[in-house]
PLY file of the C-alpha trace (Angstrom):
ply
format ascii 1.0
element vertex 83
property float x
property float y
property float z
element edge 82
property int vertex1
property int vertex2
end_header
12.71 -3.46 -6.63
12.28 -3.18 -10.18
15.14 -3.11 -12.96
13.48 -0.13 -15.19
16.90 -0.67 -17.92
16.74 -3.52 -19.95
20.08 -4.95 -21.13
18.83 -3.81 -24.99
18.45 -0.60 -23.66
22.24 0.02 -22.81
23.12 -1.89 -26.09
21.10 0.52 -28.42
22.17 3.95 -26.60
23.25 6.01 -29.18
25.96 8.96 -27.84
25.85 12.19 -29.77
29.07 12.61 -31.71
30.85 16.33 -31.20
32.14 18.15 -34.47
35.30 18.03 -33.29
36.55 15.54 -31.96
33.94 12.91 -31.37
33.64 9.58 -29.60
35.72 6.38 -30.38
32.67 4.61 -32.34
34.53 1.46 -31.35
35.54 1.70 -27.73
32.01 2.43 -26.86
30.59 -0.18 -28.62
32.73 -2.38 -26.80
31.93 -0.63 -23.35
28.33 -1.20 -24.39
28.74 -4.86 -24.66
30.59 -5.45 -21.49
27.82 -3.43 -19.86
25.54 -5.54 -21.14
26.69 -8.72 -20.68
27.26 -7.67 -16.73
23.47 -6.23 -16.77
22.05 -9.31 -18.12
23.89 -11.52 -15.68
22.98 -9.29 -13.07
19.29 -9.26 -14.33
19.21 -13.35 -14.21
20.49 -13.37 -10.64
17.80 -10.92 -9.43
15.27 -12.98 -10.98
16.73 -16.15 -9.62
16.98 -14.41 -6.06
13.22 -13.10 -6.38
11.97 -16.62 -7.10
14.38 -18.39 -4.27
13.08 -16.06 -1.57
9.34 -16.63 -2.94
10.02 -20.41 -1.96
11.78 -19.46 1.40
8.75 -17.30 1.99
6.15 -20.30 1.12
8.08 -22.89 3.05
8.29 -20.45 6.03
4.26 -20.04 5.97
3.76 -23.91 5.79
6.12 -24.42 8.55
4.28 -21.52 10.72
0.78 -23.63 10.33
2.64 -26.54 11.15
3.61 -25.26 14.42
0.23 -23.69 15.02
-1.20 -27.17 14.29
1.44 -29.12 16.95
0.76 -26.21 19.68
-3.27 -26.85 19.59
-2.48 -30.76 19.77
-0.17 -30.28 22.60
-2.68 -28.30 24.30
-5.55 -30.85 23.15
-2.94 -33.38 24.86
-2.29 -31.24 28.00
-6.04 -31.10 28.53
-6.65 -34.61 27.75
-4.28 -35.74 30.81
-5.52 -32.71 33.04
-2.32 -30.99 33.09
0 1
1 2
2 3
3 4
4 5
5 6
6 7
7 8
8 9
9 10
10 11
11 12
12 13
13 14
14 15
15 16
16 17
17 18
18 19
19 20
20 21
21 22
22 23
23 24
24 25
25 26
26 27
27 28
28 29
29 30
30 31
31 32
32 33
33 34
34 35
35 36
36 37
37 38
38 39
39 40
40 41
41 42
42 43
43 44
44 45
45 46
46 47
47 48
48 49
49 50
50 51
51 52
52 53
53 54
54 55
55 56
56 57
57 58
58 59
59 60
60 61
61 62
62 63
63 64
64 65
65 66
66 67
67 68
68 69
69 70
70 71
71 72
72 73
73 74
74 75
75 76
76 77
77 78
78 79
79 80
80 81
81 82
């Protein structure tokens, strides 16, 4: 998964005003900021989540040639004593 908004994306979005009747220049601004302020936390947790499970991942692979390694000396062993 890849995070295609970037927090300065949301805090740069400009909304069109109407003629009558626009926006409350203020209110979104402040929207905007919460938003981004969520987004970037968010944003540092998927990258902290990517890079834990890219350890888990590694470890798992290290432990799988591990047991690979103990089964062919256990059946070096078994053969050894005739077994």
């Amino acid at each position: 998964m890849s995070i295609r908004l970037k927090p300065i994306d949301i805090q740069n979005m400009v909304f069109p005003k109407k003629k009558f009747g626009g926006l409350d220049e203020s209110a979104v601004k402040e929207f905007l900021n919460t938003v981004t302020q969520d987004y970037e936390s968010l944003e540092r947790d998927y990258r902290k989540a990517s890079e834990e499970l890219k350890l888990v991942r590694d470890k798992l692979g290290e432990n799988a040639s591990l047991e690979h390694a103990l089964k062919d000396a256990l059946l070096s062993a078994q053969k050894a004593t005739g077994q």
